[in-house]
Structures are given as structure tokens and as C-alpha cells.
PDB file with one MODEL, atoms N, CA, C and O in Angstrom:
MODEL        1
ATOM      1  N   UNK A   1      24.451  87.312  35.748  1.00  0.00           N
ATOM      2  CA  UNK A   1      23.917  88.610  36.086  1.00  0.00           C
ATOM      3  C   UNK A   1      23.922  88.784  37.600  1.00  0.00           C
ATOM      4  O   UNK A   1      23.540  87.894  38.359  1.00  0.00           O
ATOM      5  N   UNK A   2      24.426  90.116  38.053  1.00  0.00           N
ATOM      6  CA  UNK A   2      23.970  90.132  39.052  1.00  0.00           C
ATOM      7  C   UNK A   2      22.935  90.376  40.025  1.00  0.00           C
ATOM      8  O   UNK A   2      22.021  91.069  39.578  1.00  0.00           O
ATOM      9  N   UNK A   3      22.804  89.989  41.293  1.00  0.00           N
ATOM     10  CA  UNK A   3      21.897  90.153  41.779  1.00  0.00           C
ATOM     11  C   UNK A   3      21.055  91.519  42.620  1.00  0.00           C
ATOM     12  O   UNK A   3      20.902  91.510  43.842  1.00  0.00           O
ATOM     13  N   UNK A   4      20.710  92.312  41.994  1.00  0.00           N
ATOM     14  CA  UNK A   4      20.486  93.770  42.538  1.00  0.00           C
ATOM     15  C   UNK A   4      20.380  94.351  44.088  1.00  0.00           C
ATOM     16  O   UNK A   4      20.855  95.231  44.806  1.00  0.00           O
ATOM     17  N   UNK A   5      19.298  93.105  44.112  1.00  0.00           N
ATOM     18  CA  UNK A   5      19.067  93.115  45.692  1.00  0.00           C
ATOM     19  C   UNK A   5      19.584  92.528  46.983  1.00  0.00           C
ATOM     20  O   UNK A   5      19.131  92.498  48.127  1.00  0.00           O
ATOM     21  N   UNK A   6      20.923  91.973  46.292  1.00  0.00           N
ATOM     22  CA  UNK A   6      22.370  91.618  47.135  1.00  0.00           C
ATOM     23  C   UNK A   6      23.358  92.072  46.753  1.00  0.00           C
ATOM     24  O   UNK A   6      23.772  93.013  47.429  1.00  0.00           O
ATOM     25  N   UNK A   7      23.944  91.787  45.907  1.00  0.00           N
ATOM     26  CA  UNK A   7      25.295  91.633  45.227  1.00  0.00           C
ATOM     27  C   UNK A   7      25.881  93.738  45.668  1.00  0.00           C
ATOM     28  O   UNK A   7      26.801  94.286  46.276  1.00  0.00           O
ATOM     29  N   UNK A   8      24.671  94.161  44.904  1.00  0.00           N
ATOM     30  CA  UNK A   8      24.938  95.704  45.073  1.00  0.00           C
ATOM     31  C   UNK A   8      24.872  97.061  46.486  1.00  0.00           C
ATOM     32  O   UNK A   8      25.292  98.197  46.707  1.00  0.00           O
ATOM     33  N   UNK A   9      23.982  95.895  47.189  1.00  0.00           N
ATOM     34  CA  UNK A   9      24.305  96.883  48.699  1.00  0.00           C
ATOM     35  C   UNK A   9      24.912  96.021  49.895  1.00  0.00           C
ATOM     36  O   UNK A   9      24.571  95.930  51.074  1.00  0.00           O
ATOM     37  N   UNK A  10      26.351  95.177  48.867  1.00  0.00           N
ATOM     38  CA  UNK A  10      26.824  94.290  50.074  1.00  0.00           C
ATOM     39  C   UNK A  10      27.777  95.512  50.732  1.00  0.00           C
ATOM     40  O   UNK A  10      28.176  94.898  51.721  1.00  0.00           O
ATOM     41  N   UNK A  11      28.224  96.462  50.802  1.00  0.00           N
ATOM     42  CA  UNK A  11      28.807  97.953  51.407  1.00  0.00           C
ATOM     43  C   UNK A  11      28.191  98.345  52.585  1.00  0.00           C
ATOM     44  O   UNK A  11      28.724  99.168  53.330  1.00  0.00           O
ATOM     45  N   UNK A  12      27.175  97.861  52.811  1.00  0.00           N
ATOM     46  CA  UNK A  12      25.836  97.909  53.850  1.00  0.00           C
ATOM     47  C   UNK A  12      26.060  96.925  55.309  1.00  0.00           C
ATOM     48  O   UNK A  12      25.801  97.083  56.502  1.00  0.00           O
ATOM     49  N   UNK A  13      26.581  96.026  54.619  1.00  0.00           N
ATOM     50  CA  UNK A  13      26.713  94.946  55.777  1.00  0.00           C
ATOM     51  C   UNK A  13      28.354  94.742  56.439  1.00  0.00           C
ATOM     52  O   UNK A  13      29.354  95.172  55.864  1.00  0.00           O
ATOM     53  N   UNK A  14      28.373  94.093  57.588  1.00  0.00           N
ATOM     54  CA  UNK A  14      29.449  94.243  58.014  1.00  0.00           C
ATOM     55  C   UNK A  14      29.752  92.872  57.500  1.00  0.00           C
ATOM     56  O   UNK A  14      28.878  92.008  57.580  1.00  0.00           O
ATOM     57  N   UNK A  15      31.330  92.506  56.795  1.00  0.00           N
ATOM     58  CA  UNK A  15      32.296  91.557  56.439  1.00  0.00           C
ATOM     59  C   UNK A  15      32.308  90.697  57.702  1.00  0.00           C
ATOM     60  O   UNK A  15      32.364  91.473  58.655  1.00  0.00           O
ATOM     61  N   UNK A  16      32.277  89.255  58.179  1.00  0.00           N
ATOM     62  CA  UNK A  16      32.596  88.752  59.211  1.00  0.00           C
ATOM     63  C   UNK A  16      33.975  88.187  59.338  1.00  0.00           C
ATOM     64  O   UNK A  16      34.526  87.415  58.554  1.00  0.00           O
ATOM     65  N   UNK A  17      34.437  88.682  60.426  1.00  0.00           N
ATOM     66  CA  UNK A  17      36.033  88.846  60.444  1.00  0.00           C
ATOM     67  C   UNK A  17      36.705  89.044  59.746  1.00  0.00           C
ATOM     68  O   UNK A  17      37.610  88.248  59.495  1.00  0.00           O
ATOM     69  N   UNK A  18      36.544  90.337  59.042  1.00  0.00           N
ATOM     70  CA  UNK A  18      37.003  91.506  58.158  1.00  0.00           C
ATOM     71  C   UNK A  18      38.369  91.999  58.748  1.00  0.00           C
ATOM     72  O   UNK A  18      39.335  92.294  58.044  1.00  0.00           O
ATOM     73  N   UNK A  19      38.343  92.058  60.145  1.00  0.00           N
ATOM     74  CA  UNK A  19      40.137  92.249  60.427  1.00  0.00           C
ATOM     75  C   UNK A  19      41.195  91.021  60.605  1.00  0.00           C
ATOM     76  O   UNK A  19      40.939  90.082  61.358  1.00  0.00           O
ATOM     77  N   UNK A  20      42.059  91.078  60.067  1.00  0.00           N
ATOM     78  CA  UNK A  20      42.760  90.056  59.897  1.00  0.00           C
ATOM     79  C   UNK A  20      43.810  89.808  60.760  1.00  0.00           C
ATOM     80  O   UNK A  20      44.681  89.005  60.426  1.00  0.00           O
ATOM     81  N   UNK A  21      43.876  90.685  62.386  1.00  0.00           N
ATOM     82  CA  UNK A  21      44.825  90.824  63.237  1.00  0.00           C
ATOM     83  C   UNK A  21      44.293  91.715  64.170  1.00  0.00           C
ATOM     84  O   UNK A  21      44.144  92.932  64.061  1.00  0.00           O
ATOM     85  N   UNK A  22      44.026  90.981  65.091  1.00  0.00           N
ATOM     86  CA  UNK A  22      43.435  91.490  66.483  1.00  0.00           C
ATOM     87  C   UNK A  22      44.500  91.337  67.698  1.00  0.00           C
ATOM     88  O   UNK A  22      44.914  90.260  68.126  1.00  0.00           O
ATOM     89  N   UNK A  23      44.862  92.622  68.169  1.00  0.00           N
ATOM     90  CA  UNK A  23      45.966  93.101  69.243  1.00  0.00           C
ATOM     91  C   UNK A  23      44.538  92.436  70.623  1.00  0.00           C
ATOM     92  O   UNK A  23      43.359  92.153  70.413  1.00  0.00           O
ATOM     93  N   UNK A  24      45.167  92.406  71.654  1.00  0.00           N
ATOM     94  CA  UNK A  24      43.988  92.011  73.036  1.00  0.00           C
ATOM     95  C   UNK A  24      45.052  92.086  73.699  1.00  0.00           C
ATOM     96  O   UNK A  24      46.186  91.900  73.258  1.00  0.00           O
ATOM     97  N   UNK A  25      44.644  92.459  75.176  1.00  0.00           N
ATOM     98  CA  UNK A  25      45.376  93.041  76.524  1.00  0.00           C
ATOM     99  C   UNK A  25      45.148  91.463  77.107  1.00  0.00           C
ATOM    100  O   UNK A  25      44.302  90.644  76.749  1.00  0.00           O
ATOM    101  N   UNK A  26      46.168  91.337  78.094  1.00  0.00           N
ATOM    102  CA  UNK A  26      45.804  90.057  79.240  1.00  0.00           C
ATOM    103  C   UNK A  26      44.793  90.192  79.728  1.00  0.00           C
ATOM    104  O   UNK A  26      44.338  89.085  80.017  1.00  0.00           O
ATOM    105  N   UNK A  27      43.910  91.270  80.097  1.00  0.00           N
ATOM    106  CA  UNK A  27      42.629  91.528  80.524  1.00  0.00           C
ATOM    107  C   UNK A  27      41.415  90.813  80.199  1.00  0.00           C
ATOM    108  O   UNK A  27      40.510  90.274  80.835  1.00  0.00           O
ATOM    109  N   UNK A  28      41.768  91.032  78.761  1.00  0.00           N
ATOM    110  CA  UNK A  28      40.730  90.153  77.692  1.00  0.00           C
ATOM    111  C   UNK A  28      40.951  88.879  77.291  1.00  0.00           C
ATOM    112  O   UNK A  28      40.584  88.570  76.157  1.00  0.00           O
ATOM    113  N   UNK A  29      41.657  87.798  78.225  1.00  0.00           N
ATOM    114  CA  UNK A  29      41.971  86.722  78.427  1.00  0.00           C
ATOM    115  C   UNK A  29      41.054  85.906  78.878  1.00  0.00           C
ATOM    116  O   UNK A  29      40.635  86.514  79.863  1.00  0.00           O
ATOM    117  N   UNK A  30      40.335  84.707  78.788  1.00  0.00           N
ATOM    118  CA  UNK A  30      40.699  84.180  77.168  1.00  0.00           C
ATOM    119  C   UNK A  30      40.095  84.899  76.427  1.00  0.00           C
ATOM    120  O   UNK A  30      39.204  85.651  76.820  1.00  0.00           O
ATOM    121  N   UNK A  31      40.538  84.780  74.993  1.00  0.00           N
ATOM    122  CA  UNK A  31      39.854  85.408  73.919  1.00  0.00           C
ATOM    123  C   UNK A  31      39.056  84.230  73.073  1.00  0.00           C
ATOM    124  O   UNK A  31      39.118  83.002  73.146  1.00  0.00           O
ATOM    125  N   UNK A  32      38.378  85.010  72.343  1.00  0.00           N
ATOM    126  CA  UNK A  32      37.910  83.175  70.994  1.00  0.00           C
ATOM    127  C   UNK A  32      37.185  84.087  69.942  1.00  0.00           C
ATOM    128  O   UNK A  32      36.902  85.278  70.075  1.00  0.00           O
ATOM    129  N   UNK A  33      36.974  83.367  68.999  1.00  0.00           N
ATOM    130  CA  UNK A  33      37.216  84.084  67.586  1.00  0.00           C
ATOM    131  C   UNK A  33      35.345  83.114  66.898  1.00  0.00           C
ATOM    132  O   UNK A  33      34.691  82.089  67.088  1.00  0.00           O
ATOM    133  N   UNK A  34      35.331  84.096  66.271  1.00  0.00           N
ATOM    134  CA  UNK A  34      34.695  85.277  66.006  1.00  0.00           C
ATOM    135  C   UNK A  34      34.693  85.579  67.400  1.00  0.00           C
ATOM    136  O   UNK A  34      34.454  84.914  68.407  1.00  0.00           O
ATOM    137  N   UNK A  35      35.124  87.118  67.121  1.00  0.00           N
ATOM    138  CA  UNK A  35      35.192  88.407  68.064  1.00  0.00           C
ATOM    139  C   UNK A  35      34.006  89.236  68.309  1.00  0.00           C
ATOM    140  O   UNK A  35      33.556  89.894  67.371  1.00  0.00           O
ATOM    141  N   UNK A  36      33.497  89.275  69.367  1.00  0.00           N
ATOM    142  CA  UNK A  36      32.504  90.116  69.600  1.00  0.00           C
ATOM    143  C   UNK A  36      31.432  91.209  68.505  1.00  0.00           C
ATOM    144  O   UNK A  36      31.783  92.384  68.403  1.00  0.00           O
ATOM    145  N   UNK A  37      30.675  90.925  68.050  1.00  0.00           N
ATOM    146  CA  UNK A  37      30.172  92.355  67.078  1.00  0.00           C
ATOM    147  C   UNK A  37      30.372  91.373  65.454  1.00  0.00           C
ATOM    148  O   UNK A  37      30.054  91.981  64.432  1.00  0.00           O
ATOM    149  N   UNK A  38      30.746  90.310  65.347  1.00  0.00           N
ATOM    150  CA  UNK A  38      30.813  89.755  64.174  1.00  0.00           C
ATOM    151  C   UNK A  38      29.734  89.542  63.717  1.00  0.00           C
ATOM    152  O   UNK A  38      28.788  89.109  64.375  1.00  0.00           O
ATOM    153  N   UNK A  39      29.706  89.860  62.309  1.00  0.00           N
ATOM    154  CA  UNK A  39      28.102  89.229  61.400  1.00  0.00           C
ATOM    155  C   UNK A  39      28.351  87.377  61.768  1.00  0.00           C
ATOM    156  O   UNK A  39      29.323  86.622  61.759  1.00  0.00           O
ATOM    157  N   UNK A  40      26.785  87.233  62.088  1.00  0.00           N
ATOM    158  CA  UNK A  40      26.920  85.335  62.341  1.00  0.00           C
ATOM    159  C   UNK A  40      26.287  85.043  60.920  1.00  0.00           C
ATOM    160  O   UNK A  40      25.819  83.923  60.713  1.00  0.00           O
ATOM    161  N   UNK A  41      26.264  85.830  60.120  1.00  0.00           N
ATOM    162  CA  UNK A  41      25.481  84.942  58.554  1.00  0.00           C
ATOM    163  C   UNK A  41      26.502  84.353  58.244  1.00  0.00           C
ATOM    164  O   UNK A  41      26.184  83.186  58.013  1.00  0.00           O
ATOM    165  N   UNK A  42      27.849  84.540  58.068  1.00  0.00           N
ATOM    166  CA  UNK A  42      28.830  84.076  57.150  1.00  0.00           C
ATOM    167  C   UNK A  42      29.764  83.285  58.029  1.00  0.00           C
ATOM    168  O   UNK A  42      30.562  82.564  57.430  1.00  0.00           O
ATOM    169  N   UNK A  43      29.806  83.296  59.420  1.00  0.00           N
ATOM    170  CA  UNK A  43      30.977  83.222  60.274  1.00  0.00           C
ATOM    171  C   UNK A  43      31.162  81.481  60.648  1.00  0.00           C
ATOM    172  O   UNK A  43      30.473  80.584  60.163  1.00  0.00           O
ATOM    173  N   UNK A  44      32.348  81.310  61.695  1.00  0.00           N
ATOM    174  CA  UNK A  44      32.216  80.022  61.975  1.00  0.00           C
ATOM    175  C   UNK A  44      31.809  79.859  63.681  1.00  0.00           C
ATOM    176  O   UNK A  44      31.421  80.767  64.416  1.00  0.00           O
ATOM    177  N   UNK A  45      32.037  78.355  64.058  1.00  0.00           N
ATOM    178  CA  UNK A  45      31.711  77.896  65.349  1.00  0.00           C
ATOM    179  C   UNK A  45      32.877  78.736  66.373  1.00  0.00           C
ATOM    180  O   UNK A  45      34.081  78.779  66.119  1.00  0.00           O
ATOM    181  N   UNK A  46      32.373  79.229  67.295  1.00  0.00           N
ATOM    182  CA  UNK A  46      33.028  79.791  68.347  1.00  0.00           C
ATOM    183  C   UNK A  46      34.308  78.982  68.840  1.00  0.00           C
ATOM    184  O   UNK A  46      34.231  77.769  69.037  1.00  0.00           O
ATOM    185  N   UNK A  47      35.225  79.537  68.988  1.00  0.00           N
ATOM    186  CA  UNK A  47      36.244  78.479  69.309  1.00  0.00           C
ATOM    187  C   UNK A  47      37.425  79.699  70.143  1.00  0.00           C
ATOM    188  O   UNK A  47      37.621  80.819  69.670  1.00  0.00           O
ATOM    189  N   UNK A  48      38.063  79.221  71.354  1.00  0.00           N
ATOM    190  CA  UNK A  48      39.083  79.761  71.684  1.00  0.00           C
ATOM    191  C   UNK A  48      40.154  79.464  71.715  1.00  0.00           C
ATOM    192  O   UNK A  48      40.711  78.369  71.780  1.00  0.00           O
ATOM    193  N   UNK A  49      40.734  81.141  71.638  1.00  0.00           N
ATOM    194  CA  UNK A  49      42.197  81.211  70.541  1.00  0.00           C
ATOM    195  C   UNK A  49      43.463  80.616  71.960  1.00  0.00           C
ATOM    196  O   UNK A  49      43.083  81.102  73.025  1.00  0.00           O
ATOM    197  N   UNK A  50      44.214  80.112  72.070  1.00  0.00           N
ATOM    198  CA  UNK A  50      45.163  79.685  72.808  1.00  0.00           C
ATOM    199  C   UNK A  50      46.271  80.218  72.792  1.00  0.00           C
ATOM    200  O   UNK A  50      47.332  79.616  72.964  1.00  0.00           O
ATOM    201  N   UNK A  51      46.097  81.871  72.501  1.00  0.00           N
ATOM    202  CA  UNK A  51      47.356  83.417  72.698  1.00  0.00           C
ATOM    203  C   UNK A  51      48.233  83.094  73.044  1.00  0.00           C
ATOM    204  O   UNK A  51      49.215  82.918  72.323  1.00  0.00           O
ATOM    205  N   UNK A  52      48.184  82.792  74.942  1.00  0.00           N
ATOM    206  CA  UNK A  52      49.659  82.665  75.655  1.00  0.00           C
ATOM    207  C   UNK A  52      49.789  81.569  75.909  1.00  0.00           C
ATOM    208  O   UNK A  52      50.261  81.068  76.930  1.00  0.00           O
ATOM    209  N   UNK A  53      49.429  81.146  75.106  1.00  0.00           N
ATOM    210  CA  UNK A  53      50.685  79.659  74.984  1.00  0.00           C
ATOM    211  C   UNK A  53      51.193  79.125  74.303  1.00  0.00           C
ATOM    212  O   UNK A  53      51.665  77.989  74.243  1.00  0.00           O
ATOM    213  N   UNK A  54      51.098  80.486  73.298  1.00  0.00           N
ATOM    214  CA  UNK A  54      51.975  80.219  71.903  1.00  0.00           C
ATOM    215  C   UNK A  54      52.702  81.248  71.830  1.00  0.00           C
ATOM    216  O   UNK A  54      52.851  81.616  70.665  1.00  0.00           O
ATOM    217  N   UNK A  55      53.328  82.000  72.747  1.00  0.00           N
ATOM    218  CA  UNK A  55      54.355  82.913  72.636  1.00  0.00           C
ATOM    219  C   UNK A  55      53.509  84.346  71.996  1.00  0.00           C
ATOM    220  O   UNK A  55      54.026  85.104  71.176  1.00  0.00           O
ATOM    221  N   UNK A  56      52.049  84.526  72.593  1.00  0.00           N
ATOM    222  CA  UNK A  56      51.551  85.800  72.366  1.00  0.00           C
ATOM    223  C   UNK A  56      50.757  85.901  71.517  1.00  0.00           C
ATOM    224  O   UNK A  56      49.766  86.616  71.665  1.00  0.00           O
ATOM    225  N   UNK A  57      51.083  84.934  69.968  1.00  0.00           N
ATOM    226  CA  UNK A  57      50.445  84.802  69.268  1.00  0.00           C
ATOM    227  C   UNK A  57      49.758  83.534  68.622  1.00  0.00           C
ATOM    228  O   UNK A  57      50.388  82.487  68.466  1.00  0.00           O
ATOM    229  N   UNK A  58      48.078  83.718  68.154  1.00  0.00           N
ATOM    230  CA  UNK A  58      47.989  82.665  67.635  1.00  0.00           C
ATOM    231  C   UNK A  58      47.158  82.861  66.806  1.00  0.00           C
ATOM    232  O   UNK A  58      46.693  83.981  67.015  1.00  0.00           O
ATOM    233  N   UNK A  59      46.731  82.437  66.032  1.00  0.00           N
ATOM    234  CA  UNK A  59      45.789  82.171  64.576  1.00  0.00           C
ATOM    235  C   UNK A  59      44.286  81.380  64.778  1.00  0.00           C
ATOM    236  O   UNK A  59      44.168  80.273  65.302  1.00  0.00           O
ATOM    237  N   UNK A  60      43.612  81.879  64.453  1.00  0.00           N
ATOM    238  CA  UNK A  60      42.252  81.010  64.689  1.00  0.00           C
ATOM    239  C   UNK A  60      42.068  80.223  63.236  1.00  0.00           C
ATOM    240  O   UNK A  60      42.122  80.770  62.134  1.00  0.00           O
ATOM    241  N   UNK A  61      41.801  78.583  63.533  1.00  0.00           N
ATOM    242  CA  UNK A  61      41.938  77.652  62.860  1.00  0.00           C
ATOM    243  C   UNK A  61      41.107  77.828  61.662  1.00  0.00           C
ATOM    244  O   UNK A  61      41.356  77.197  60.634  1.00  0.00           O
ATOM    245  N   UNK A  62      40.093  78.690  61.753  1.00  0.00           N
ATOM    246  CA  UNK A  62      38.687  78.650  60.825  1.00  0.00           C
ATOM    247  C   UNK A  62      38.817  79.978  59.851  1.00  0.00           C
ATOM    248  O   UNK A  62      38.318  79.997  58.726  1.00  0.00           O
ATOM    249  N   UNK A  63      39.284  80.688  60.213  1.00  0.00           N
ATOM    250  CA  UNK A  63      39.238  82.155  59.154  1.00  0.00           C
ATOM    251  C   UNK A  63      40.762  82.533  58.853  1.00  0.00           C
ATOM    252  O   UNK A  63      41.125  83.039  57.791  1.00  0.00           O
ATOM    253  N   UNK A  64      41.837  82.140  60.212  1.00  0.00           N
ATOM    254  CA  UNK A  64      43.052  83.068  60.167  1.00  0.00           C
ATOM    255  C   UNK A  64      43.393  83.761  60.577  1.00  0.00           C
ATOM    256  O   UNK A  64      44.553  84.167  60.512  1.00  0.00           O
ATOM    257  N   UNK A  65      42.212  84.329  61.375  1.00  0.00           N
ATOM    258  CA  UNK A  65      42.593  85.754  62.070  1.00  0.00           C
ATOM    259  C   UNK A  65      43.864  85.756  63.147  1.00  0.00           C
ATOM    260  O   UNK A  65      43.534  85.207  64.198  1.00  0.00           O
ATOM    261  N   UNK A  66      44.831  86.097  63.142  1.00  0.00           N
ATOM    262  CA  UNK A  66      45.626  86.597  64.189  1.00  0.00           C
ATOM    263  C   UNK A  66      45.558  87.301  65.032  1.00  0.00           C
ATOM    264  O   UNK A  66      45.290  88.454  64.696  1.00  0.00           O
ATOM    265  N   UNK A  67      45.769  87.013  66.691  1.00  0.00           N
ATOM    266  CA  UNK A  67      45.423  87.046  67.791  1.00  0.00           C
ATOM    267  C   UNK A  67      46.878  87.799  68.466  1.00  0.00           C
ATOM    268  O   UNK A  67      47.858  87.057  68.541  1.00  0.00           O
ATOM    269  N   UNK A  68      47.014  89.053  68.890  1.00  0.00           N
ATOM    270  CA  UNK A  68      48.938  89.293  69.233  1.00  0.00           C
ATOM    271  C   UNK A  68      48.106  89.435  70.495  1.00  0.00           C
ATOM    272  O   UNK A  68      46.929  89.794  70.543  1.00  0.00           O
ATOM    273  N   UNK A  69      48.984  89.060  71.631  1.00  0.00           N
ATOM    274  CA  UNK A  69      48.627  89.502  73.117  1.00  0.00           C
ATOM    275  C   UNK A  69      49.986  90.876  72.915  1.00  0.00           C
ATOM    276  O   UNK A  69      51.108  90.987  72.421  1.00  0.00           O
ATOM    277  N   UNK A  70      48.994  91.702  73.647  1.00  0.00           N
ATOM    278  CA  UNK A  70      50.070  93.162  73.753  1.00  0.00           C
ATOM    279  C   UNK A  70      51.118  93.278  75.202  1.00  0.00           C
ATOM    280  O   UNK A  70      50.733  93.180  76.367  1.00  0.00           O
ATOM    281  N   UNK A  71      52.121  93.445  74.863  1.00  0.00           N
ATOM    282  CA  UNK A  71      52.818  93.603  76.482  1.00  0.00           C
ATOM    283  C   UNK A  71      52.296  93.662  77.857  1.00  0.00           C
ATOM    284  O   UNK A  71      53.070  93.779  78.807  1.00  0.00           O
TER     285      UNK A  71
ENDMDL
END
């Protein structure tokens, strides 16, 4: 059964690292994942992503998220 007072107003809460491909300017160098504004109930240990030095792109080890550095 489910649980009323979770299960049904999970629409309410924000997904933690719900986008699965995050564009970032050289500006925003370094970057690290979870990204700013993330729910911390569900998320992992802070860790930074190593963009340009993988040819622009890179993947964060813990969720997946993809990291493109933009021109």
C-alpha cells in the first residue's frame, strides 16, 4: 500500500539531479556535482567534475550527470 503522506505529494519536491546534462561556460569553472539548488535528502558527496580535461566533457561518477563545457 501506498504511503499517502509521501508516495502521493512526491510532485511537490524537487528530484535531486533530475537533469541529466548540464551545459556550463568556462566561467563556471570548476564545476562539481550535485549542482547548486539540489535536494540534499537523496543526493551524493560533493565531488568535482574534471570538464576540461576530458575534451569538454565529463560524467559525474555518482549519479551520471553529464557536464558539456560550451565553446
Amino acid at each position: 500500500m501506498v504511503n499517502p503522506d509521501t508516495a502521493a505529494n512526491q510532485q511537490d519536491f524537487n528530484t535531486p539531479n533530475a537533469k541529466k546534462a548540464v551545459e556550463i561556460k568556462a566561467a563556471n569553472l570548476p564545476v562539481h556535482c550535485p549542482v547548486e539548488g539540489s535536494s540534499l535528502w537523496n543526493s551524493h558527496p560533493k565531488v568535482y567534475i574534471p570538464v576540461e580535461e576530458n575534451g569538454g566533457e565529463a560524467k559525474c561518477p555518482y549519479c551520471g550527470t553529464m557536464f558539456k563545457l560550451l565553446g
